[in-house]
C-alpha positions in Angstrom: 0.0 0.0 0.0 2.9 2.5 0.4 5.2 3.3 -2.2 8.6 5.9 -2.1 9.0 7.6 -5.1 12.8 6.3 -5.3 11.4 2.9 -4.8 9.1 2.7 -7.3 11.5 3.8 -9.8 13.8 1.2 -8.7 11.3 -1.7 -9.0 9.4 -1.0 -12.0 10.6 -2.2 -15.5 10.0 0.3 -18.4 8.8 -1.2 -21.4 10.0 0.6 -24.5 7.3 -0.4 -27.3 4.5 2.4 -27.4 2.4 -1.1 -27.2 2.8 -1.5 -23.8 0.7 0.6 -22.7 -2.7 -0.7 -24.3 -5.3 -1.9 -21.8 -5.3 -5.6 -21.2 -9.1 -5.7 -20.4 -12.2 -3.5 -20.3 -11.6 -2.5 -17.0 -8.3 -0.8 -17.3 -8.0 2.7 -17.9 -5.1 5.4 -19.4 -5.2 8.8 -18.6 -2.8 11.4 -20.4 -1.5 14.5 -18.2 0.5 17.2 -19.9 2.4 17.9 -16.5 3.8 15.4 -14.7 3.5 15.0 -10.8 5.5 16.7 -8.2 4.6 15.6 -4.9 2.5 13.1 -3.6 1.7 15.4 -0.1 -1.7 16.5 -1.1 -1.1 19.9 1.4 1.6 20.9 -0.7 0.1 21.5 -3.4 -2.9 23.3 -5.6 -2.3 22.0 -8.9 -6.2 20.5 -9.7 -5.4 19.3 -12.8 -2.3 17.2 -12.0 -1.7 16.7 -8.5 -4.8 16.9 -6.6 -6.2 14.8 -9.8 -4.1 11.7 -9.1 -3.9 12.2 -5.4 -7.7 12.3 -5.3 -8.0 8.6 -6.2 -5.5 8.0 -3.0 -7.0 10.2 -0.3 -10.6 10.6 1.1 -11.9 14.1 0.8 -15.1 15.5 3.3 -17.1 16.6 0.3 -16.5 15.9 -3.4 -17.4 18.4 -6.2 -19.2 16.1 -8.9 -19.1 16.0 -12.7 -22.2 18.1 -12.2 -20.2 21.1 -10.4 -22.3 20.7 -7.3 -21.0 18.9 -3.3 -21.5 16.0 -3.0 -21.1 13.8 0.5 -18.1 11.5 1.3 -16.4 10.9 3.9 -18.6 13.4 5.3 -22.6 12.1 5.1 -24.0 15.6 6.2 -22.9 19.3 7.0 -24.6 22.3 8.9 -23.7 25.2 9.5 -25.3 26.0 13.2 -24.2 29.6 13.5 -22.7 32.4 11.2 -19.2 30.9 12.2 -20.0 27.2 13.2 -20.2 24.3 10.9 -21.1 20.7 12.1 -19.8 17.7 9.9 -21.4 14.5 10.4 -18.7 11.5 9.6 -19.6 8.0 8.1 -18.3 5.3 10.9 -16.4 2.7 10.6 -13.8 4.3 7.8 -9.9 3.8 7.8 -7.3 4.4 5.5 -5.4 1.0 4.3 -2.9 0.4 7.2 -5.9 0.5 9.6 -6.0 3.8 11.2 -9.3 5.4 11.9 -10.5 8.0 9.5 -12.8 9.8 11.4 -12.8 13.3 13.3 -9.6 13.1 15.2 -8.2 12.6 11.8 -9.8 15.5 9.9 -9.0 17.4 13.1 -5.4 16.4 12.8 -5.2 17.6 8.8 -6.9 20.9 9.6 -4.3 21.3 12.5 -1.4 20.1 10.3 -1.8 22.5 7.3 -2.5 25.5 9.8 0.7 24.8 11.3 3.3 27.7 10.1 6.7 25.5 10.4 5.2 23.0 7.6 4.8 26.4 5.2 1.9 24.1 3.8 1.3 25.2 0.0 -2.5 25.2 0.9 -2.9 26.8 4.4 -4.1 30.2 3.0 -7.4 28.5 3.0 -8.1 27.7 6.2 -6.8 31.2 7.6 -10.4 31.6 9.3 -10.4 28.6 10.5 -10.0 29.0 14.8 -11.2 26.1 16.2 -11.3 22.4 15.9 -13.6 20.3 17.8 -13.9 16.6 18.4 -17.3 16.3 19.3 -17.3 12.2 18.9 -15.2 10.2 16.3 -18.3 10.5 13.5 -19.0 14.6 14.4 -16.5 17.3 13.9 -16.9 21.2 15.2 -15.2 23.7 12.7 -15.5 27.4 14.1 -14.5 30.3 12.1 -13.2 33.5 13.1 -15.6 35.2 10.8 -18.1 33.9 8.2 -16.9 31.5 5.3 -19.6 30.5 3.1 -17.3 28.9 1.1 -15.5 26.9 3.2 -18.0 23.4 2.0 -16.8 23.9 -1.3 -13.0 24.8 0.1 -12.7 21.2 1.9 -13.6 19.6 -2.0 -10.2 19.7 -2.7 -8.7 19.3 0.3 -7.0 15.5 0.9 -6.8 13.6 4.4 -3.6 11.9 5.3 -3.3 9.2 8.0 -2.0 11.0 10.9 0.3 8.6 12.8 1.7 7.2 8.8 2.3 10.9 8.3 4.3 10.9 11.5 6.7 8.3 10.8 6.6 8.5 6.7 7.5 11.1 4.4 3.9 11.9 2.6 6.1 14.0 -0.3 7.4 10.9 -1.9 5.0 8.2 0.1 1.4 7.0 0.0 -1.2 5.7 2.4 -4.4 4.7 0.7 -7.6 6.0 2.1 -9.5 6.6 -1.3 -10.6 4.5 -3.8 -7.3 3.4 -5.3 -3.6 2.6 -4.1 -0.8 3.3 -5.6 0.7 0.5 -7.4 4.0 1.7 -9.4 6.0 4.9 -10.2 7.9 6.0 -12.8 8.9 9.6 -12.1 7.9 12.3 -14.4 6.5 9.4 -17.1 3.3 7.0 -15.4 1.7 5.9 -11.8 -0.3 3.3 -11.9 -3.4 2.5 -9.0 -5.1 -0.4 -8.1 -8.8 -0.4 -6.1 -8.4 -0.2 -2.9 -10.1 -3.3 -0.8 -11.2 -1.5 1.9 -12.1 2.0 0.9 -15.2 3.3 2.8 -17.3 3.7 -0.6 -17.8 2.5 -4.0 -16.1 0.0 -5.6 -13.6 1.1 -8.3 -14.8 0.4 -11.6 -11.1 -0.2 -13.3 -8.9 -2.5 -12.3 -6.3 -0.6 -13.1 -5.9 3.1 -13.4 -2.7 4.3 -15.4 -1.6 8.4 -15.7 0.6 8.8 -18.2 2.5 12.5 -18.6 2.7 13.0 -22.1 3.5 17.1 -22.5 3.2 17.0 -26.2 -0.3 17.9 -27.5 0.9 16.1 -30.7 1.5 13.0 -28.7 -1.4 12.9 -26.4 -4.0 13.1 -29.9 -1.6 10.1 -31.4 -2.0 8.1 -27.9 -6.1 8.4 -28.2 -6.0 7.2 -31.3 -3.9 4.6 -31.1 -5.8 2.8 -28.3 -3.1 3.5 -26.1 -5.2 6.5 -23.7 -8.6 7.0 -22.7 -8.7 10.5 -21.7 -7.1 13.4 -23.0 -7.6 17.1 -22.1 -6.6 20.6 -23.4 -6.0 20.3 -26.9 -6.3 22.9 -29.6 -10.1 23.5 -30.8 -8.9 22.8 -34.5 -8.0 19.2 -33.3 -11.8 18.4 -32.6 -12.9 17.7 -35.4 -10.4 15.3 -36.7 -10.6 13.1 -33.7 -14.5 12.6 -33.8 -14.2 11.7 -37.3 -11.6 9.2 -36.9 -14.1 6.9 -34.9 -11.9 5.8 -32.5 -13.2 8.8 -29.5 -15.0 11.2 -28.7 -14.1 15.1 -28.7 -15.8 18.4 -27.7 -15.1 21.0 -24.8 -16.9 23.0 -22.7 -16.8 26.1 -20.8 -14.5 26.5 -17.8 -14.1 27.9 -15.0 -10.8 29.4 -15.9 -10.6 33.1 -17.1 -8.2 34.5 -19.4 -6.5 37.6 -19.1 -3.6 40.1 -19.6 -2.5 40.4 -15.9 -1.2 44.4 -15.5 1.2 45.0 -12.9 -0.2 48.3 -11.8 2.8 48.9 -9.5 5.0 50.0 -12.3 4.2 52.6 -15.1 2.4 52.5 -17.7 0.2 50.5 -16.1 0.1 52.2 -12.8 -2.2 54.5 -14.9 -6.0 53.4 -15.4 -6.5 55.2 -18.7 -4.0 53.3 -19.7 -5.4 49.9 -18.7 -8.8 50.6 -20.2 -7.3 51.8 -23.6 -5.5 48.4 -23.8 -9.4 46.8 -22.9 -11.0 48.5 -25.9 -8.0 47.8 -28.2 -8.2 44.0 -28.3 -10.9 42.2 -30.2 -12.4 39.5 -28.3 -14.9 38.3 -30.4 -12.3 37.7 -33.2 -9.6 36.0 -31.2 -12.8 33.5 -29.8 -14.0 33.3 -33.9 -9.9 33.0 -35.3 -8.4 31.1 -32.6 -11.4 28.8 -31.1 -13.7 28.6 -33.5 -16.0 30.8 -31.5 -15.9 28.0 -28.2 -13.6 30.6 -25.7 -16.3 32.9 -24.5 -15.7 36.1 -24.3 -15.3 37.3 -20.7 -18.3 40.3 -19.3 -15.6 42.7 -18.1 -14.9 40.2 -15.3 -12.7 37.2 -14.2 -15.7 35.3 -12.8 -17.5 33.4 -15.4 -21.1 32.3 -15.2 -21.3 29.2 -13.6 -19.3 31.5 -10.3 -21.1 32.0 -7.5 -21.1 36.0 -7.3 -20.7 36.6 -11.2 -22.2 40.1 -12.5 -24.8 39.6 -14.7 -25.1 43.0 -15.3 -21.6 43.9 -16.8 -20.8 44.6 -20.6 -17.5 44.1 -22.1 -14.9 46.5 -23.4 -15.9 47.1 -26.9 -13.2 46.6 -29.6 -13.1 50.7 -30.6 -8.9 51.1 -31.3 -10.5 55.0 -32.0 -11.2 55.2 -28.5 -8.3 52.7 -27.4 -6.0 55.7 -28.7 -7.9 58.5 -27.5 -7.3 57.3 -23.7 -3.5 56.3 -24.3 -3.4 60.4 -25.6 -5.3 61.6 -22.6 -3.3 59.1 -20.1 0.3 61.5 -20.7 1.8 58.0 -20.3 5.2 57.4 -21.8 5.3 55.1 -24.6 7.8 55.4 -26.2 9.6 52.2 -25.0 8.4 48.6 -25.4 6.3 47.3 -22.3 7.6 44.0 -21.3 4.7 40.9 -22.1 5.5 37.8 -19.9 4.2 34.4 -22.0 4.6 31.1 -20.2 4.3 28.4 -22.8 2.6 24.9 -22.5 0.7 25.7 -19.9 -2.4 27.6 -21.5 -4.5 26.5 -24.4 -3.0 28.0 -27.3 -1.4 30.5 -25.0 1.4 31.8 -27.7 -1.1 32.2 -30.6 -2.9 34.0 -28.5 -0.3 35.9 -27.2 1.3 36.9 -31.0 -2.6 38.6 -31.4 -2.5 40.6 -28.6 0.6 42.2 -29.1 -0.5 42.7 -33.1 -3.5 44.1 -31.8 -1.7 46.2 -29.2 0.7 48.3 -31.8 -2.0 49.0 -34.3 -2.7 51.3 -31.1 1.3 52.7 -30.6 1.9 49.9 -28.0 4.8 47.6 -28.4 4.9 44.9 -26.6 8.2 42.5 -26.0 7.1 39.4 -25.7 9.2 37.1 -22.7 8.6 33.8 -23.4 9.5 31.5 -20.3 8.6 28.0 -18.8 5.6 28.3 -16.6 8.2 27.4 -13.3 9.9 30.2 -14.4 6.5 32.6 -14.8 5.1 32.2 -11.3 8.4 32.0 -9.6 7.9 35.7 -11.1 4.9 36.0 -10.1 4.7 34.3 -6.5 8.3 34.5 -5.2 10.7 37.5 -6.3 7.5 39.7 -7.0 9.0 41.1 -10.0 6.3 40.1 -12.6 6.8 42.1 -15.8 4.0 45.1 -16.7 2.0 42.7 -18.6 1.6 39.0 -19.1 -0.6 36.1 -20.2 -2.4 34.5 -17.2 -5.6 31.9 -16.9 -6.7 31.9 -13.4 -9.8 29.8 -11.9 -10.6 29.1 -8.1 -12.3 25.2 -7.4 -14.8 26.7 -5.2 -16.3 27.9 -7.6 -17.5 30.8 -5.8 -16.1 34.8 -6.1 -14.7 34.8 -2.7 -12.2 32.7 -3.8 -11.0 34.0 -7.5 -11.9 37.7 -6.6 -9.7 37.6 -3.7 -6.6 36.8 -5.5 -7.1 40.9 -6.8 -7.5 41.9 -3.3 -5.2 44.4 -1.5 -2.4 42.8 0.0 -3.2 39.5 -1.6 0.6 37.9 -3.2 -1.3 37.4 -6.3 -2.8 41.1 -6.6 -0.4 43.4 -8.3 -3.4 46.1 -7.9 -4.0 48.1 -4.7 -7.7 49.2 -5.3 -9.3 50.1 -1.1 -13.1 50.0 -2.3 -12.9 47.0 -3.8 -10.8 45.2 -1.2 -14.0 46.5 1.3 -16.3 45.1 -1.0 -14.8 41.5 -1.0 -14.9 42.0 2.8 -18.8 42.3 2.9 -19.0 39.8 1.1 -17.3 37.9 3.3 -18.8 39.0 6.5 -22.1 37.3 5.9 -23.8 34.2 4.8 -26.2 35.9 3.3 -26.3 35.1 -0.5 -28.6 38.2 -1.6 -26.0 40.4 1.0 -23.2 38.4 -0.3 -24.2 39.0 -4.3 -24.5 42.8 -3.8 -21.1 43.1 -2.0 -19.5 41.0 -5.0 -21.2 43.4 -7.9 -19.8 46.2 -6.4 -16.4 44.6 -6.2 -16.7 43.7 -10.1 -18.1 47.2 -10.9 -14.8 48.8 -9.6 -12.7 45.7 -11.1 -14.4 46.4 -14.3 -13.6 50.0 -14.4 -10.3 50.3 -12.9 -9.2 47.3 -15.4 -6.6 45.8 -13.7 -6.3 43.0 -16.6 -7.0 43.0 -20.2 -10.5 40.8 -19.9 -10.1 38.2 -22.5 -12.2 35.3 -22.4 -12.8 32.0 -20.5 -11.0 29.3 -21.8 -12.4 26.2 -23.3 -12.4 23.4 -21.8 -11.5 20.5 -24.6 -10.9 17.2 -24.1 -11.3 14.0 -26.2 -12.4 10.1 -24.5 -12.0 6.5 -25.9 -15.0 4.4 -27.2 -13.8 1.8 -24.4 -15.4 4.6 -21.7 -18.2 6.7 -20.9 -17.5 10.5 -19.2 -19.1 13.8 -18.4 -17.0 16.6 -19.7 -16.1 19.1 -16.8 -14.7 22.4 -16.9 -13.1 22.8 -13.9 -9.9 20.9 -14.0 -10.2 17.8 -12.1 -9.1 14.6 -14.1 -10.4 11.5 -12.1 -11.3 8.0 -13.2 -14.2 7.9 -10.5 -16.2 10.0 -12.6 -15.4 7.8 -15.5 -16.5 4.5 -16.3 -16.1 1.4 -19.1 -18.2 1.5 -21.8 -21.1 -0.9 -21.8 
């Protein structure tokens, strides 16, 4: 049940015919990631759609998010929220990860506790910052009090993973697993395939596959070959112009769907000229949405309502129009501005990483000069981009960013503009108040108006180029049955084999 990293490269045997990897029965499915792994401790990191994918199959969540995008029970059978800052979960009895150990409240407690601790520097404690008391109120009911209202905190514990506390103690959970989901892992081959098993004693349904293989495969050109070659059953983020081809070849299935990912130009508005708003609105009405969506997507990337939030976010602003494409006005407001020019504006691009992120990229800054803006385009691996971004805080004035929060909820996405926030680069007081208000309440009519203030300010102040929300494509086998999701999470219990 418990597998090192090291270890499993040791003992596994790499086959070198592409053949090898084609499912021996019905029941085995391949997935295709286009990043591989990096750690196997599910608190250190918020990658959806690689890690928290595979690690989802290996550790038991409270509440699951479904193919449906709405919370589903697990672990936890019920949840109530008793006062503005008191939730109750009720716990199924009897559960235990694989070696044994109870899974039940003194567990959860101890993963709450864990990832709040500041020594561990956990990559996901910034969402459980509210979070000010734990409570073991039996082994099957847990006490969660906040230290100010979190309406979002349900759909915050979808993603978050359960390790076995006295394992954790004794084991090292970045490069070792302790089943207490529906699968365990099996074998590793670092940065190229993990393979799961079902787990015998997980708490609830039976996996459907009898093996479960992710396979990194980075190269779009690669993954579409793998599909249709028999050799993988799910693919994901692949150029709309790909679609086509892949339904006709009657070997899968392709479409996509909208996501809950927004594209954007992020502005760093500490540095000029984008610490200027006329500025940052001219760049708005001198791109042309509607014809990057029609050129680029074949009209499937909607074009975003002069917000990040898209519609299927809790909080988005039904109400707001997008920039217009008017380069006219686009140069009138770079005139008015006074801003200097006359030198190129750095344009950060991480490749690989966003659907048809370059092309994209070479349009805006087309787009930009027919204006008098010249863009230099950086590009860099993604590492590279949000080390940037995160770490030496020296982000250039503008680059190309896709950003989505699993909660699915403003509070969450929002915040990442808010003052003070690592990911802001924008300083704006009203709207950081209005993400407040709507954070001080449960309320969702109080809640709604707080949040269509925040995007009426985000909207004018533009502290991004709004671009669209990106498609969410993905192509499956004939040997397997899915509902397409737009939210990142790549799991083979929401899969199952053709009948």
């Amino acid at each position: 049940m418990m597998k090192s990293l090291k270890a499993a490269f040791i003992g596994t045997t790499i086959l070198a015919s592409p053949m090898a990897t084609l499912a021996v029965n019905a029941a085995d499915l391949t997935i295709a990631l286009s990043n591989q792994v990096n750690t196997f401790d599910p608190h250190m990191t918020a990658s959806v759609g690689s890690d928290l994918s595979v690690l989802s199959h290996i550790y038991p969540t409270l509440v699951l998010r479904g193919a449906d995008l709405e919370l589903h029970g697990s672990l936890a059978t019920e949840w109530k929220l008793i006062d503005d800052n008191t939730w109750h979960f009720t716990l199924r009895d009897g559960a235990t990860f694989s070696n044994g150990e109870p899974l039940d409240a003194e567990a959860v407690k101890w993963n709450l506790e864990r990832v709040r601790n500041p020594e561990l520097k956990a990559r996901v404690a910034g969402w459980f910052t509210l979070v000010s008391e734990i409570n073991v109120l039996s082994p099957t009911m847990l006490e969660v009090k906040t230290s100010s209202p979190y309406p979002a905190f349900v759909a915050q514990l979808s993603m978050f993973l359960l390790l076995p506390p006295v394992w954790a103690s004794e084991h090292n959970p970045v490069t070792e697993t302790m089943s207490g989901g529906p699968y365990v892992m099996d074998s590793v081959v670092p940065g190229e395939s993990i393979v799961l098993k079902p787990n015998p004693n997980f708490f609830g349904d039976k996996a459907e596959f009898d093996k479960v293989t992710f396979r990194t495969i980075p190269e779009t050109g690669s993954r579409i070959a793998g599909l249709l070659a028999g050799e993988v059953d799910l693919i994901t983020g692949i150029p709309v112009t790909e679609l086509d081809r892949i339904n006709q070849s009657g070997q899968a299935t392709a479409g996509a769907v909208n996501s809950t990912r927004s594209v954007m130009i992020k502005f760093n508005t500490t540095v000029p000229p984008l610490d200027n708003a006329k500025v940052r609105q001219a760049l708005n009405y001198a791109i042309d949405k509607e014809g990057i969506s029609a050129a680029l997507f074949n009209g499937l990337a909607q074009p975003s309502q002069c917000q990040i939030l898209s519609e299927n976010y809790f909080g988005y602003n039904p109400d707001l129009k997008p920039y217009e494409y008017n380069p006219d006005k686009a140069m009138q407001l770079l005139s008015e501005s006074g801003a200097d020019l006359s030198q190129p504006i750095p344009f950060d691009v991480p490749v690989g990483v966003y659907l048809q992120g370059t092309e994209v990229a070479q349009v805006i800054a087309a787009q930009l000069a027919d204006v008098g803006v010249n863009l230099q385009i950086n590009e860099m691996e993604f590492s590279v981009y949000m080390n940037k971004y995160l770490q030496t805080k020296k982000l250039a004035a503008t680059s190309l960013l896709a950003q989505a929060w699993p909660t699915i909820d403003a509070d969450g996405l929002l915040t990442l503009f808010a003052p003070g926030n690592n990911y802001a680069y924008w300083d704006n007081a009203d709207f950081g108040a209005a993400l407040e208000e709507g954070r001080s309440s449960t309320d969702e009519a109080v809640r709604l108006t707080a949040y269509r203030k925040a995007t009426d300010i985000m909207c004018d102040q533009a502290p991004a180029i709004f671009l669209y929300t990106q498609p969410a494509t993905y192509a499956y086998s004939n040997d397997v049955t899915w509902t397409p999701r737009g939210d990142d999470w790549v799991r083979a219990f929401d899969m199952h084999p053709a009948k």
